[in-house]
C-alpha positions in Angstrom: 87.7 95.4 101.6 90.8 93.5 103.2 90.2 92.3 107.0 92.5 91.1 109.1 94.7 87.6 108.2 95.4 88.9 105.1 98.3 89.7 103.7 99.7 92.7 101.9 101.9 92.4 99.4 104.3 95.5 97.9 104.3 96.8 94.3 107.2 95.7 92.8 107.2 100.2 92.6 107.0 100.5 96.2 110.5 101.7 97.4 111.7 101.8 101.6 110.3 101.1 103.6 108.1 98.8 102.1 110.0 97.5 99.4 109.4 93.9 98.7 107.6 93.5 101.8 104.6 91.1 103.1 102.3 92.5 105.8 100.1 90.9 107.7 97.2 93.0 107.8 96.2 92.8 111.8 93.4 95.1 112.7 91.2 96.7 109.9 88.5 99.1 110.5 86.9 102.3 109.8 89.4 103.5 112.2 92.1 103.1 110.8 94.8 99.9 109.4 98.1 97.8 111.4 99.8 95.3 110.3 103.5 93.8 110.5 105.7 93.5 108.1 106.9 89.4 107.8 110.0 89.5 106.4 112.7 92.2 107.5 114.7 90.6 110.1 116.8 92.5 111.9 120.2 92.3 113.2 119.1 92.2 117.3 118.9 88.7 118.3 115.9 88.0 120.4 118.3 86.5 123.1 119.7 90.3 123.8 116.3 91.5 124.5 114.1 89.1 125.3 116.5 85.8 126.5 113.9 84.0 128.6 111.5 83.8 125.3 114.4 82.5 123.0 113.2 79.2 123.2 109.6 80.1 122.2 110.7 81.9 119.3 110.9 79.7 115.8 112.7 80.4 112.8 115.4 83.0 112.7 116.2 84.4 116.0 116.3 87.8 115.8 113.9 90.8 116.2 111.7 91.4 113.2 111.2 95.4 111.6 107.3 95.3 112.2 107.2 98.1 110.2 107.6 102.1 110.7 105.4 103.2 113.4 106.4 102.5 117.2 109.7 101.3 117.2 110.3 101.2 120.5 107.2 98.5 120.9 107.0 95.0 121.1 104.4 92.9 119.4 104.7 88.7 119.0 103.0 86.9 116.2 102.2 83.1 117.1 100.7 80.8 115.9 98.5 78.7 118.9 97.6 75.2 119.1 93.8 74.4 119.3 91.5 76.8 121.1 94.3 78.0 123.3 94.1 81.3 124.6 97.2 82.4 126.2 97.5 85.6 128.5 97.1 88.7 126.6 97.0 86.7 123.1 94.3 88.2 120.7 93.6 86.0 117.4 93.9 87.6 114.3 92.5 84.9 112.1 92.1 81.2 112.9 95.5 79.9 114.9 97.1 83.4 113.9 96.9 86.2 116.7 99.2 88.9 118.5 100.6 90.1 121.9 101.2 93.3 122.8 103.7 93.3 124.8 105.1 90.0 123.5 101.4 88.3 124.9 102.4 88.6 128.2 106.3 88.9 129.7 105.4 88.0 133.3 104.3 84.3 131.8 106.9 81.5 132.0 107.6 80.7 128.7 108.0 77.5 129.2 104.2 77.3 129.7 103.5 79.3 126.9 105.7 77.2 124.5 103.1 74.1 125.4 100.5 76.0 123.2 102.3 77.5 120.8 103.5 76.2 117.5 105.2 78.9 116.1 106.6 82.9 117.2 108.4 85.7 116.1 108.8 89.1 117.8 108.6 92.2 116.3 109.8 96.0 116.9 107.1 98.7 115.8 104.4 98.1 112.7 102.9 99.3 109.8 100.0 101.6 110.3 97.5 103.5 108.0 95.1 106.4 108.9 91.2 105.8 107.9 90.9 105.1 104.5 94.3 105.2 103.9 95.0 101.7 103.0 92.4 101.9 100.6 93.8 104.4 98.9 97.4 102.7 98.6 95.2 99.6 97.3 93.2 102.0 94.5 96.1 103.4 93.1 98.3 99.5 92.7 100.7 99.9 95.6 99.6 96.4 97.6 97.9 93.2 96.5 95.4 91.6 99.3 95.6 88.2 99.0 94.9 84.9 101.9 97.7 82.9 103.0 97.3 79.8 101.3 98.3 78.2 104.6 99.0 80.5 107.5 101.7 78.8 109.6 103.9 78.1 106.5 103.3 81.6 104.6 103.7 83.3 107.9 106.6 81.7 109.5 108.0 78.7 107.4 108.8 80.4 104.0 112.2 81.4 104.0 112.2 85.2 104.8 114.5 86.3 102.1 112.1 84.8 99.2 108.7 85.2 101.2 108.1 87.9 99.2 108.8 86.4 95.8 107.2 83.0 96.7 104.2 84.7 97.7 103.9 87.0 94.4 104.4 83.9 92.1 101.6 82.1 93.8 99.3 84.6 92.5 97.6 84.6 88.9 97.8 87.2 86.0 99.7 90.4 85.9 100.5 89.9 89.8 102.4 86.3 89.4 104.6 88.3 87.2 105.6 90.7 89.6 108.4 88.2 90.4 110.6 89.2 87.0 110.7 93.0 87.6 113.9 95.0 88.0 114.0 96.5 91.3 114.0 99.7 89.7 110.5 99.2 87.6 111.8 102.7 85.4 114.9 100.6 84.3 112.2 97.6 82.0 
């Protein structure tokens, strides 16, 4: 049974919109699954949107492509310093949590940027009805596995090889994942 902190990775068989993609499994439950898929940047820089939280944000500064569901939401993934507990932040696992909401908008950033090491800001996420996700997991279309250290695998890695770093990492069949064709019909 996953829980959240994990990470999902795709099938190399698993076409849009999840093609290639790493999720970061955030709620888990007999209610249903959410996560946010890490690596597809988008094109919208976070400074059109969002300009006062530019400086918060690390890495590549645009708006992330949570995933399918609720595009017109904003979520934030940060990793926090210590036992911080910024406004409207709910941990995940360990340092990793979200915000709704981008954790909370009427916060100066500049405040929030003392306890946070790391952020990223997402449109929409992945979702899964009850059982759902354990149905795509029976059948071979994701691979659970932990990040082997959260801040680097979650917002360190560059995003266009997340995927393929993360895959190779893993043993047996899975570490091979890395040398299929995009097309897995054309082997």
């Amino acid at each position: 049974m996953p829980y959240p902190g994990q990470l999902l990775l795709a099938a190399p068989s698993l076409g849009d919109p999840f093609e290639h993609a790493v999720i970061l499994l955030v709620e888990h439950d007999e209610s249903g699954s959410l996560g946010v898929v890490l690596n597809q940047p988008s094109t919208l820089a976070v400074s059109e949107v969002l300009p006062q939280w530019r400086s918060v944000v690390s890495g590549e500064q645009v708006v992330f492509s949570g995933g399918p569901v609720g595009m017109d939401s904003a979520l934030a993934l940060a990793a926090v310093r210590g036992e911080a507990e910024p406004a409207g932040f709910r941990r995940v696992s360990g340092g990793i949590g979200v915000g709704i909401g981008l954790i909370d908008l009427d916060a100066d950033p500049d405040l929030m940027a003392v306890h946070v090491d790391a952020m990223r800001v997402f449109a929409g996420y992945a979702g899964w009805a009850p059982a759902q996700l354990q149905g795509e997991l029976d059948e071979g279309s994701w691979v659970v596995v932990d990040p082997t250290d959260p801040s680097v695998d979650l917002f360190e890695l560059p995003v266009a090889q997340q995927w393929a770093i993360l895959v190779a990492r893993q043993p047996g069949t899975v570490g091979w994942w890395v040398h299929c064709p995009r097309d897995p019909r054309l082997n």
